[in-house]
N, C-alpha and C positions, 0 to 999 in steps of 0.2 A: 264382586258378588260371590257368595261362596254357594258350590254347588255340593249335593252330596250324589256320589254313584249309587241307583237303586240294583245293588245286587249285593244280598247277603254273602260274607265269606263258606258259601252254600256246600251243604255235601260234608259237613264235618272234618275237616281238618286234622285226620288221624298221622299226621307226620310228628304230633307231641303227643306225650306220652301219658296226656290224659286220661281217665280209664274212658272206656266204650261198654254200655251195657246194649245188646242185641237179643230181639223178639223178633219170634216168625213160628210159620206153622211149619216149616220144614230147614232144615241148613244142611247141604254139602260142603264138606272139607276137599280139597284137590290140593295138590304140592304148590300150584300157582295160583289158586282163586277160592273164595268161600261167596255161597251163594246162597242167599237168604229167602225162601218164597212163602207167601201169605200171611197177610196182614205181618209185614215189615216193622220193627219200631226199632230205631238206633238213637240212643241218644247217649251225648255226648255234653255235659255240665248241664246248661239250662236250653240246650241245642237238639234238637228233637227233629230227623228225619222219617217218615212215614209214605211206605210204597207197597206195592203188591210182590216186588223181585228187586233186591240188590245185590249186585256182583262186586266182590270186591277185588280187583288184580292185583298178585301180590308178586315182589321181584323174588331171583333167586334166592333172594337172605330171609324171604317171606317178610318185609315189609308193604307195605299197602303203596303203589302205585298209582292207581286208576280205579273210580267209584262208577257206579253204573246205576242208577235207579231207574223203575216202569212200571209205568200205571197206576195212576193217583199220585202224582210225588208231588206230597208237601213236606217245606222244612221249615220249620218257626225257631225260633226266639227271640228273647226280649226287644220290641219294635221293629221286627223285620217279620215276613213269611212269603215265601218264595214257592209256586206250583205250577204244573205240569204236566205230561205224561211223560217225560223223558226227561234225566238230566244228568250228567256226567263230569265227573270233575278230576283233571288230570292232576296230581298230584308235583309230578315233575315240572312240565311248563305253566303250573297255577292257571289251563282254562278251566270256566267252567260253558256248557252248553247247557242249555233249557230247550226244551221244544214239544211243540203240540199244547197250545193255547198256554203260553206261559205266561207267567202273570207274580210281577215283584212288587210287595206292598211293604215301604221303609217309612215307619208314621204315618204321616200323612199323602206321602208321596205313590206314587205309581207307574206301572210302566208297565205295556202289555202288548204282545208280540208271534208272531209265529214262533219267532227262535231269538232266542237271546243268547249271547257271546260278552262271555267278562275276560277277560285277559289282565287276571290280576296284578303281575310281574310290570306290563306296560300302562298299567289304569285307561286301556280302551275296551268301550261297552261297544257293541254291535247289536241294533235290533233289526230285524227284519220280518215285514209279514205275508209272506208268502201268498203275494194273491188279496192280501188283505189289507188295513192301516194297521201302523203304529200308533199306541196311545198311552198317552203320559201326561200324568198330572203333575204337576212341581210347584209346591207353594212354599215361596218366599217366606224366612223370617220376616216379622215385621221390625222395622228400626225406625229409627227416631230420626224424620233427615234432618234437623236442627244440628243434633251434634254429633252423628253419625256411629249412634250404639244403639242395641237392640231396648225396648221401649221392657221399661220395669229396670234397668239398669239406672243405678242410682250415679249422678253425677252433678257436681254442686254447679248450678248458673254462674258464668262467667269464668268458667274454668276450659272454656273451649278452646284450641288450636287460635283462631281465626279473635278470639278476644284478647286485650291486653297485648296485642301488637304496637307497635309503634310505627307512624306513617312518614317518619322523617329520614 
């Protein structure tokens, strides 16, 4: 069965060298951090994060280390949007954090949490609900169990594994 992880590679991924275009009603510059307040909009190709404050920690060489979004954080694109009031995405060890009603919508899928943890580098998701349930919807491709491919996949009768064997 093939599963897919409900969590967008979230927070923009500013380690390539893609441009970043950034909106706000305010931005401090600091030698190690730039901080973006009201009404937030980064986006980054067709990747569009939106918050009320984002921090972004930057190392000595002024690259982007560590992303910080608060309040209202939603991050969309194409068949993903991921929101929040919290979310953080380390650049170094690939986590990401969500927290405060977070909520991951991949197509059809869902998954909604107090705090969610993606540890991209190990592909482990952690949800937890603080006091509350976890919930997640996950719906199945549909396939074809006769020949075991997704259904609209053309495959001619008799061309199956299991046909045109011989029993001797």
């Amino acid at each position: 069965m093939r599963y897919k992880i409900l969590i967008p590679a979230l927070l923009l991924t500013l380690a390539h060298a893609q441009p970043i275009t950034g909106e706000a009603d305010s931005l401090i510059f600091q030698k190690d951090k730039l901080i973006y307040r009201g009404k937030v909009r980064l986006v980054r190709g067709e990747a569009v994060l939106r918050a009320d404050r984002v921090t972004i920690l930057l190392s000595k060489e002024g690259k982007p280390e560590k992303l910080i979004a608060e309040g209202n954080v939603v991050y969309t694109e194409p068949g993903r949007k991921a929101t929040s009031s919290y979310a953080e995405y380390d650049l170094k060890t690939e986590v990401i954090i969500l927290k405060g009603g977070a909520r991951v919508e991949e197509e059809k899928n869902l998954i909604e949490a107090e705090e969610i943890v993606y540890d991209r580098k190990n592909g482990l998701l952690r949800a937890s609900g603080g006091g509350k349930r976890v919930r997640t919807i996950y719906i199945e491709e549909e396939r074809d169990e006769k020949v075991g491919h997704k259904q609209g996949d053309s495959q001619e009768e008799g061309n199956t594994p299991e046909e045109g064997k011989n029993d001797s």
